[in-house]
N, C-alpha and C positions, 0 to 999 in steps of 0.2 A: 855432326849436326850444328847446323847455325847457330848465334845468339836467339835470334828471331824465333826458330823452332822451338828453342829450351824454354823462352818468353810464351810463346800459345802455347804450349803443353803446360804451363804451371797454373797459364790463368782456367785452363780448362780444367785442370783438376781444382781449383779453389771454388768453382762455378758447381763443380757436382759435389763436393761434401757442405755446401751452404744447402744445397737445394736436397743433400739426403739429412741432412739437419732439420730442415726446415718440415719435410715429410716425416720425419720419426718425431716431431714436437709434436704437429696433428693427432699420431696415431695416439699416444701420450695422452693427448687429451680428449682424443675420444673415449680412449679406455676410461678415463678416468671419471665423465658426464654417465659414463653405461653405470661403471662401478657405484659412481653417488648414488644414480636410480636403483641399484637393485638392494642395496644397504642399506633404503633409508630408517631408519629407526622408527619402531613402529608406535612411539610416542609421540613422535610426531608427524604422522598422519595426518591428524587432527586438525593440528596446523600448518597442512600443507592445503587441503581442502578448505580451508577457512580462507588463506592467502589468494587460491582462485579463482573463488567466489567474489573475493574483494577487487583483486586486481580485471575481473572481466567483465566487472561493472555491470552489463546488460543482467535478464534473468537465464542462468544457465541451467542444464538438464544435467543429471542423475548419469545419465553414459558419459554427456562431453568430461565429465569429472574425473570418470571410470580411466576412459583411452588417456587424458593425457598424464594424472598420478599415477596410471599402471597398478589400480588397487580393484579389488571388487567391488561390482553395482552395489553388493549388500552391505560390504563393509563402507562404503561412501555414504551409504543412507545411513547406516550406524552414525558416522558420524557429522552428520546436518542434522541428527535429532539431538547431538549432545549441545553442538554449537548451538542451534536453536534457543535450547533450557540455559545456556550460559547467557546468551545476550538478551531473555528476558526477564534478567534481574534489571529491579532496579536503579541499580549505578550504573548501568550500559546504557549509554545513550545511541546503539542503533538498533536494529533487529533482525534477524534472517527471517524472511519473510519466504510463502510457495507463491506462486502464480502459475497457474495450468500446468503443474507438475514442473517446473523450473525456480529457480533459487538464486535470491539477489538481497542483497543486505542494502538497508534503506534506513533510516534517521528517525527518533520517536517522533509522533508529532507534538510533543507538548515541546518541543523544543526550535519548533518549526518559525515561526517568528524572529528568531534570535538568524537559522541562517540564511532568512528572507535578507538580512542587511550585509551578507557577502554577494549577494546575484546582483547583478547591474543591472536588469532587465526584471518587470515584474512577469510573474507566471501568469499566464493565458487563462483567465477564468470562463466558466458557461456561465451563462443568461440562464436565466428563470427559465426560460421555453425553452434553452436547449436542455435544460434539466426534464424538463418534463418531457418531453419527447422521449431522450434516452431512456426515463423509467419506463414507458412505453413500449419501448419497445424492449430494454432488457426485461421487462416481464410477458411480452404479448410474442415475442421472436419465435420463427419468420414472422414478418407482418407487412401488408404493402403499405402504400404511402395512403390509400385512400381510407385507410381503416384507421392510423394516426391520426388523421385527419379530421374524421368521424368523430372520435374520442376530445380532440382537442376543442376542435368547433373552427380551428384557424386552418390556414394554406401552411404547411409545412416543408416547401421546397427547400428553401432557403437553409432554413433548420439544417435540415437531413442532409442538404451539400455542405454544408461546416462541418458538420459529425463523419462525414465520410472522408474530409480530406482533410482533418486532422486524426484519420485513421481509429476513431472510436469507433465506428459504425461501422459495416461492410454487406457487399450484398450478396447474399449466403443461394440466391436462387434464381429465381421464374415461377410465380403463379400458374397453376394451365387453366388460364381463363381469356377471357377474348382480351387481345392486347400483350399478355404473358408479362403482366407488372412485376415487379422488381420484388425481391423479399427479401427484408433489413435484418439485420442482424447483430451482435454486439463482435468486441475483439478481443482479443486477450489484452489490448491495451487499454482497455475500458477496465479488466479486471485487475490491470498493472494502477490506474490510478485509483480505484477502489479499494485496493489491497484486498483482494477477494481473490481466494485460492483457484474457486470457480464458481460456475453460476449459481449451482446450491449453497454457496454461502449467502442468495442472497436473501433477506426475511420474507416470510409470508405474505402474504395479504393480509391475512389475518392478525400476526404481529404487528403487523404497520396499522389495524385498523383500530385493535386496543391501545397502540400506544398514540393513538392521535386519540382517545376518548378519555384515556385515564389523565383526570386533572394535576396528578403529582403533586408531591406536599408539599406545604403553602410555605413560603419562605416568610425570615423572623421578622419584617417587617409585617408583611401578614398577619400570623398570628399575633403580632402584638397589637394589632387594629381590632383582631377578632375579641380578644380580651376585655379590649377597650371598651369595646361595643356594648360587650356584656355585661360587664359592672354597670356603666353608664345605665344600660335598659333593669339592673338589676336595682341602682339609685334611685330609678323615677319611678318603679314600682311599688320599692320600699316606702318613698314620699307620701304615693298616693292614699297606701294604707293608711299610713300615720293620720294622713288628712283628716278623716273620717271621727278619728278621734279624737281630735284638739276640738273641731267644733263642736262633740257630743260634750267635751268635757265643761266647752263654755257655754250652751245652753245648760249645764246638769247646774255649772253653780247662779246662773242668772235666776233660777226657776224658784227659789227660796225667796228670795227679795219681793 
């Protein structure tokens, strides 16, 4: 056998034990990604569902949690109720929050100010009317545009194309009346910035109608007017009394003279 042959024969064996090396590291580590999964300590669980929830940022579901930690639907609800009671202590500055049966950790808002000054861009607020429309129709839904309209006394196209394409609003139907108008509806993103689990979270009519009649108690400034007030009316009352009798008293002694 040639130099040359002994030369390809050697590089071809150095070519297959790299390349059966390199295959048996794989297999290595996949046994070993299987092995963490099926081992993982059931202490922490907890914290592996807490980790997913944070790292997939959107609101996520109760299954997506299921498939990818390989735990039970019930044992993952086990535990989003513990995490839940843990981040609404006090000292936790975020919260695990539902939204239409889906789970997303989100920031108190009393702290909300503070990380308005990390965004570079201010948040997108509604107008008075887009407010009021939405309540509208988050309480009237379905509802067509004419009947918004009715209520408000304004044209609310304009409105209603903002709310829909900033995806608050959506249109859930067809009226079967002449024309087949549009029937509005709210979104789960309406509920995402509401922080409302679902539409039954949201208050009555009738709560909303006591709580705009009930005057609420008068702040210290207040009552310390109301106070005011009433000594003052209670001074000039006293006066008036007195009155009555300084002059009886200086007729009583004039009348001897």
């Amino acid at each position: 056998m040639s130099i040359e042959n002994e030369a390809a024969e050697a590089v071809e064996e150095v070519r297959e034990e790299e390349a059966q090396g390199v295959e048996g590291e794989a297999q290595d580590e996949q046994v070993e990604v299987y092995s963490t999964e099926e081992e993982l300590d059931p202490e922490k669980q907890q914290g592996l569902i807490e980790a997913l929830v944070f790292a997939f940022g959107e609101p996520i579901t109760v299954g997506k949690l299921a498939e990818v930690s390989g735990l039970d639907a019930k044992d993952v609800k086990d535990h989003l109720e513990t995490i839940e009671m843990k981040f609404a202590l006090d000292e936790s500055g975020m919260r695990l929050v539902c939204i239409s049966g889906k789970y997303q950790f989100r920031t108190k808002g009393e702290y909300g100010a503070y990380i308005q000054k990390l965004k570079v861009s201010k948040p997108k607020r509604l107008t008075p009317a887009a407010l009021e429309t939405l309540a509208i129709v988050a309480y009237r839904q379905p509802i067509v545009k004419a009947d918004v309209e009715m209520i408000r006394g304004v044209d609310c196209t304009p409105t209603l194309k903002t709310l829909l394409d900033r995806g608050i609003l959506r249109i859930v139907g067809h009226k079967a009346t002449v024309g087949q108008p549009a029937l509005y509806g709210t979104t789960e993103k309406f509920l995402s910035i509401f922080g409302l689990s679902s539409l039954d979270d949201l208050p009555s009519l009738r709560e909303l109608k006591e709580l705009e009649e009930d005057p609420g108690e008068p702040e210290e400034s207040e009552e310390e007017e109301m106070v005011a007030s009433e000594e003052s009316d209670s001074s000039e009352e006293q006066e008036s009394q007195d009155a009555p009798v300084e002059e009886e008293e200086q007729v009583t002694a004039a009348a001897p003279a």
